[in-house]
C-alpha positions in Angstrom: 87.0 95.8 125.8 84.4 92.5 125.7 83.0 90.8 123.0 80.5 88.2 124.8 79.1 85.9 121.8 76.5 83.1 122.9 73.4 81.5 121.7 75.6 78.8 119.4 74.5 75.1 119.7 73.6 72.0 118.4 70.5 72.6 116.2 68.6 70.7 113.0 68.3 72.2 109.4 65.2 73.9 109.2 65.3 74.8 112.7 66.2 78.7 113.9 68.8 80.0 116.1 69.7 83.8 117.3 72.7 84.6 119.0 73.8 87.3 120.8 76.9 89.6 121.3 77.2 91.3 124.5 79.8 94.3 124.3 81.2 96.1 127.3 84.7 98.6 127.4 83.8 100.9 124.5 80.9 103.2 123.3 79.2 101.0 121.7 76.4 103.0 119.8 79.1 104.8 117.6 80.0 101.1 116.4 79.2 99.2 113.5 78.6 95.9 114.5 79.6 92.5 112.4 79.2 88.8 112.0 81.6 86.8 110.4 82.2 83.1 110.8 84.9 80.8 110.0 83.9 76.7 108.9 86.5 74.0 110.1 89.3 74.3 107.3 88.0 77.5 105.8 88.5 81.5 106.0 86.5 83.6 108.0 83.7 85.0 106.2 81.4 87.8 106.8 77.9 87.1 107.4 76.1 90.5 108.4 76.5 93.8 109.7 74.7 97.0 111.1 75.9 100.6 111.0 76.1 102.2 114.2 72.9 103.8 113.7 71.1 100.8 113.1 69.2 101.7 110.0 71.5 100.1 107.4 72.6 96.9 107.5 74.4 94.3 105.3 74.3 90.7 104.3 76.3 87.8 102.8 74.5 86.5 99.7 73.9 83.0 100.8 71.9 84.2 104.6 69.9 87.2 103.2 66.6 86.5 103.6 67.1 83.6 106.4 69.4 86.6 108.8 68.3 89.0 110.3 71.1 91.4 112.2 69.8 93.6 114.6 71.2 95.9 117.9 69.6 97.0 121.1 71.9 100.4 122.0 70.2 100.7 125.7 71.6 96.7 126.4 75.2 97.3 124.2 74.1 94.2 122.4 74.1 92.9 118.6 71.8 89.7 117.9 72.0 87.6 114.9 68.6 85.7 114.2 68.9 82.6 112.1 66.5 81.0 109.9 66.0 78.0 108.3 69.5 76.9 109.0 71.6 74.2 106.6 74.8 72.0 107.5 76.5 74.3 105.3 76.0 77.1 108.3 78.0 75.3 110.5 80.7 77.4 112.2 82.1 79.4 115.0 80.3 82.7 114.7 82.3 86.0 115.6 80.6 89.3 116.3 83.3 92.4 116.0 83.1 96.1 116.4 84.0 98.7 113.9 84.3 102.4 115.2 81.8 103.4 112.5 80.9 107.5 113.4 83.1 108.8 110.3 82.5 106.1 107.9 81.8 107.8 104.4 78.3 106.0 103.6 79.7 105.1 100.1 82.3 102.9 101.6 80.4 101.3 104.2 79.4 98.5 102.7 82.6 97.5 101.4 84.3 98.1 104.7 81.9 96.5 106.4 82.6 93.6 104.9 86.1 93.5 105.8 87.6 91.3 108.6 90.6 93.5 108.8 88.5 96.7 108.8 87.1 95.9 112.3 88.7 97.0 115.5 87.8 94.6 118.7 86.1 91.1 117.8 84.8 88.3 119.9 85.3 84.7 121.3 83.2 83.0 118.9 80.4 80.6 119.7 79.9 77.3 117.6 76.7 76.9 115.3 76.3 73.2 114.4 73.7 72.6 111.9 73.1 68.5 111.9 70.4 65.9 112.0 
């Protein structure tokens, strides 16, 4: 199982960004997909995430409206499109995998949500939001 993340770099606030997650090992259309990031000296946090299906998805409250989470299930990729980025984005950004077939759609969005809920994850790739 692979977890390719890339599309991090060095960007200014205002400016947009979309990363990618390229999966490979697993099926990947009957994941959920996630993004979760962890800041120097902080938790990881989730960001966004997209039911296997594609139609739902999920958001931190501090990105909704600026991210945009999306999957391509013909390339086995996830993409995260970034908006109008602030220092406080700054992180290493993980995209994980959650077998997501049998997931009652009640719980979803909590379990989604979850780091610990998700079963393969990513290298990370490093977002820095400066001037």
């Amino acid at each position: 199982v692979q977890l390719q993340a890339s599309g991090g770099g060095l960007v200014q606030p205002g400016n947009s960004l979309r990363l990618s997650c390229a999966a490979s090992g697993f099926t990947f259309s009957s994941y959920a997909m996630g993004w979760f990031r962890q800041a120097p000296g902080k938790e990881r946090e989730f960001v966004a995430a997209i039911r296997w299906k594609g139609g739902t998805t999920y958001y931190e409250d501090s990105v909704k409206g600026r991210f945009t989470i999306s999957r391509d299930n013909a390339k086995n990729t996830v993409y995260l499109q970034m908006h109008s980025l602030n220092p406080e984005d700054t992180a290493v950004y993980y995209c994980a995998a959650r077998w997501d077939r049998t997931t009652i759609t009640s719980e979803a969005s909590f379990k989604l949500r979850d780091r610990d809920a998700y079963d393969y994850w990513g290298q990370g790739t490093l977002v820095t939001v400066s001037s």
